[in-house]
C-alpha positions in Angstrom: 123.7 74.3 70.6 121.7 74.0 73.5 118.3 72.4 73.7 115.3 74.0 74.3 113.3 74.2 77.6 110.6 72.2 78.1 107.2 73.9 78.4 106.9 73.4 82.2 110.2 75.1 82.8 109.3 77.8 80.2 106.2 78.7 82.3 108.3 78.6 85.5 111.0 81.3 83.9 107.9 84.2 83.2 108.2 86.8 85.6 105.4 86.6 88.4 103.8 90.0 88.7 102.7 90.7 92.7 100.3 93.8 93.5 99.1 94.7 96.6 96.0 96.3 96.8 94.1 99.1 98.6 91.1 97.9 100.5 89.0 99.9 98.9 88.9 97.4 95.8 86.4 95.4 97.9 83.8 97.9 97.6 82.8 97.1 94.0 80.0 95.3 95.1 78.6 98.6 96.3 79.7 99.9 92.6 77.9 97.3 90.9 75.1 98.3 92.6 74.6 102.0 92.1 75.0 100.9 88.9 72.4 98.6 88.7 70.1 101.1 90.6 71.1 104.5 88.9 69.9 102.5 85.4 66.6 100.9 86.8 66.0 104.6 88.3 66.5 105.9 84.6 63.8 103.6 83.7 61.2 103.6 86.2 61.2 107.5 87.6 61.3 108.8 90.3 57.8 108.3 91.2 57.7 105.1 90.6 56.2 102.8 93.6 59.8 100.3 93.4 62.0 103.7 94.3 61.9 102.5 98.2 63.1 98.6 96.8 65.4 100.1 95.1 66.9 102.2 98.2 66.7 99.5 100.7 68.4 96.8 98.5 71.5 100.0 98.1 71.8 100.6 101.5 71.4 97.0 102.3 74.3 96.1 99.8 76.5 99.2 101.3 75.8 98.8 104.4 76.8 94.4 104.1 80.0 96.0 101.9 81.4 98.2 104.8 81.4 95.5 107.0 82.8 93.4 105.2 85.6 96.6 104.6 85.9 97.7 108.6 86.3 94.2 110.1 88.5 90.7 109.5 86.4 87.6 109.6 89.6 85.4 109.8 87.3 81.8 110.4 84.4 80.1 109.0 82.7 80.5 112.2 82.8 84.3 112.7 81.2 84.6 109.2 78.3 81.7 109.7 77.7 84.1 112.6 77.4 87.0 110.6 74.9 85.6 108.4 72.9 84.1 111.1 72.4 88.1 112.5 71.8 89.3 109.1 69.0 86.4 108.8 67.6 87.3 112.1 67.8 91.1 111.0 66.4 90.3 108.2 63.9 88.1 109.3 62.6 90.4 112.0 62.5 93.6 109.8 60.1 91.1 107.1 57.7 89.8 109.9 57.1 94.1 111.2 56.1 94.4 107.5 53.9 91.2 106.6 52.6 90.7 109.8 52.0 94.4 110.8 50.6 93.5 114.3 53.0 90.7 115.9 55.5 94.3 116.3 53.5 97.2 116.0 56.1 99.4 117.2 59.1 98.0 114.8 56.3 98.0 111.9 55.9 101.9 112.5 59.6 102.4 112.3 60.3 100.2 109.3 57.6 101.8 107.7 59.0 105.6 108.6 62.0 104.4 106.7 61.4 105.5 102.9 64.9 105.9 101.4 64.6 107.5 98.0 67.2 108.7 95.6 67.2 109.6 92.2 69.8 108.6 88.9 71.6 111.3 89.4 72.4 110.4 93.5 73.2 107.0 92.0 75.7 107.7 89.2 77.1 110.5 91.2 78.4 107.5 93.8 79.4 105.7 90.2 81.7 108.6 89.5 83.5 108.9 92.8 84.5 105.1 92.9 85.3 105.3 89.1 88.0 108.2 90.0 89.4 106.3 92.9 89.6 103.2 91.0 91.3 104.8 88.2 93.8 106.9 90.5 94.1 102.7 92.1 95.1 101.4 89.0 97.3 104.5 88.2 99.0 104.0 91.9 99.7 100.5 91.5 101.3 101.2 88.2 104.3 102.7 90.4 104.6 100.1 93.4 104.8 96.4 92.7 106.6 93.5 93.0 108.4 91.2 90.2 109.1 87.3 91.3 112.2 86.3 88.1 113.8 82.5 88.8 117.5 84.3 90.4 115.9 87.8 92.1 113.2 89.4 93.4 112.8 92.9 92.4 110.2 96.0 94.4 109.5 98.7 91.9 108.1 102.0 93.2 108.0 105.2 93.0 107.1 108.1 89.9 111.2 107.7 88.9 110.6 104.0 88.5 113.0 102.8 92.0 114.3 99.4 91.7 115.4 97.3 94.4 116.9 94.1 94.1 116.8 90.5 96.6 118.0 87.3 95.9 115.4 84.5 94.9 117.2 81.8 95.7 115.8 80.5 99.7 113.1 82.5 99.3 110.2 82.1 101.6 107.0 82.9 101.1 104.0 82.6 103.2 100.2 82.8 102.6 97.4 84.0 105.0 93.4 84.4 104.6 93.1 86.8 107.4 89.8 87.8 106.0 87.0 84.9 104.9 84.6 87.4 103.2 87.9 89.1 101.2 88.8 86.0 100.0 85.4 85.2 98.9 84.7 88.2 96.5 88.3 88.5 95.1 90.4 85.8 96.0 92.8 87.5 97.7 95.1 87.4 100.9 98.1 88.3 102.2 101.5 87.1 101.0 104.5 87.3 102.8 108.1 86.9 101.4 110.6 87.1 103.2 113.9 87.3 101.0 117.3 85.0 102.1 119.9 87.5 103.9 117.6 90.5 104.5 116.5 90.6 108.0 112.8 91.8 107.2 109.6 90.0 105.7 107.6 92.0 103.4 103.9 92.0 103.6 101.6 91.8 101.0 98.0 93.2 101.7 95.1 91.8 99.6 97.1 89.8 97.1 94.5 89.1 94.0 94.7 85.6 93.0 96.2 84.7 95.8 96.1 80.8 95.1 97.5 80.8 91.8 100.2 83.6 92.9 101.7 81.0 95.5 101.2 77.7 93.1 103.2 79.5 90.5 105.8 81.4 92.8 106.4 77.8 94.3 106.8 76.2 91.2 109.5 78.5 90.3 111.2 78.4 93.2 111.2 74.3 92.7 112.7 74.7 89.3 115.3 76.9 90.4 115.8 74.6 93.2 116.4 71.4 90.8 118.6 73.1 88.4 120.8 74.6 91.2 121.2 71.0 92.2 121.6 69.6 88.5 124.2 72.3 88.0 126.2 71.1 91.1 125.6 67.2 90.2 127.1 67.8 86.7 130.5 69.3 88.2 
C-alpha cells in the first residue's frame, strides 16, 4: 500500500493550463468604458450639458488604450516618459480652457472640439468587443498548452490535435516585453523550450504570468527530486 502524497506534491501533479492571448484582450479598458458612458448617456440625455465630458473622457481612455495596444514599453523609463507627455498634454489642453487668454489660439481649437455621441454609439462599440471577446474565448478553447509532471502537451485545432514533448529538462523562460501589459493583466511572454526539440515555443501575453512560472517551476522541482529519489533508492 503506498502512502499518500503530501499536499505540496499534490499541488505540483495538477496540470498547468497555458493560454496565449490575442492582443486585443488589452482593450477592455476601452470596453469598460463605453460601458460606463453608454449607461450615464441613458441617464442624462443627449442634451445634457456633461455629453462633451463624457466624450472626451472616451476618446481620452481609447485613445491611452491604443497606445498602449500599438507600442511595447519594455522599461520603467519609456513609460515615466509616457506619462510625463500625457501630463504636459494634459496640462496644456486645461490651461487653453481655464485660462482662456495665456493661448488664445489652442483655446479656440480645444473649444471647436465638441465630441458627442449618443447610448446607442456607445453600446454599439459594447457589442463589437463582446463578439470578439466571445469568438476569443471560443478560439482559445481549440489552441492551448497543458504543463503535466512527465510531458508537455499543445492542443489545437477544431479535431482536438495533440502533440506531445517531454517535461523532463524543460526550460522555460519569462519576459515583460511590455510595462503597461503587464500592469493591466499581468501578463508576459513565456517561452518553453522542450529537451530534444530544436525549437522554443513562444507564448504571447501569458495571463498570470507570475504565478504561471512559480507553479510550472515548482513542478518541474518535484519531478526533479523524485527523479533523483528514484535513482538513490536503486
Amino acid at each position: 500500500m503506498t502512502a499518500p502524497l503530501p499536499s505540496s506534491q499534490k499541488d505540483s501533479a495538477k496540470p498547468i493550463i497555458l493560454v496565449s492571448y490575442p492582443k486585443i484582450v488589452i482593450l477592455y479598458p476601452t470596453y469598460l468604458m463605453a460601458i460606463l458612458a453608454g449607461v450615464l448617456m441613458l441617464i442624462l440625455g443627449e442634451e445634457s450639458v456633461y455629453c462633451q465630458g463624457v466624450g472626451i473622457a472616451f476618446l481620452t481612455i481609447t485613445g491611452v488604450n491604443l497606445v498602449v495596444l500599438a507600442f511595447d514599453f519594455p522599461r520603467t523609463t519609456s513609460l515615466n516618459l509616457f506619462f510625463v507627455f500625457l501630463v504636459i498634454v494634459m496640462g496644456t489642453v486645461l490651461t487653453s480652457v481655464y485660462v482662456p487668454t495665456l493661448l488664445p489660439a489652442l483655446t479656440k481649437i480645444v473649444n471647436s472640439v465638441n465630441p458627442r455621441a449618443n447610448a446607442t454609439f456607445y453600446f454599439g462599440i459594447v457589442t463589437i468587443l463582446s463578439l470578439l471577446y466571445v469568438a476569443m474565448m471560443i478560439n482559445i478553447r481549440f489552441d492551448y498548452w497543458e504543463v503535466r509532471p512527465n510531458e508537455l502537451l499543445h492542443h489545437h485545432g477544431f479535431l482536438s490535435n495533440l502533440e506531445r514533448y517531454s517535461a523532463p529538462n524543460l526550460r522555460i523562460s519569462k519576459e515583460i516585453d511590455d510595462v503597461f501589459e503587464y500592469m493591466l493583466l499581468r501578463s508576459g511572454r513565456l517561452i518553453i523550450h522542450p529537451s530534444n526539440e530544436p525549437r522554443a515555443f513562444v507564448l504571447e501575453t501569458v495571463l498570470g504570468i507570475d504565478k504561471k512560472e512559480t507553479a510550472i517551476t515548482k513542478m518541474l522541482g518535484a519531478l526533479q527530486v523524485q527523479v533523483r529519489d528514484s535513482k538513490s533508492d536503486s
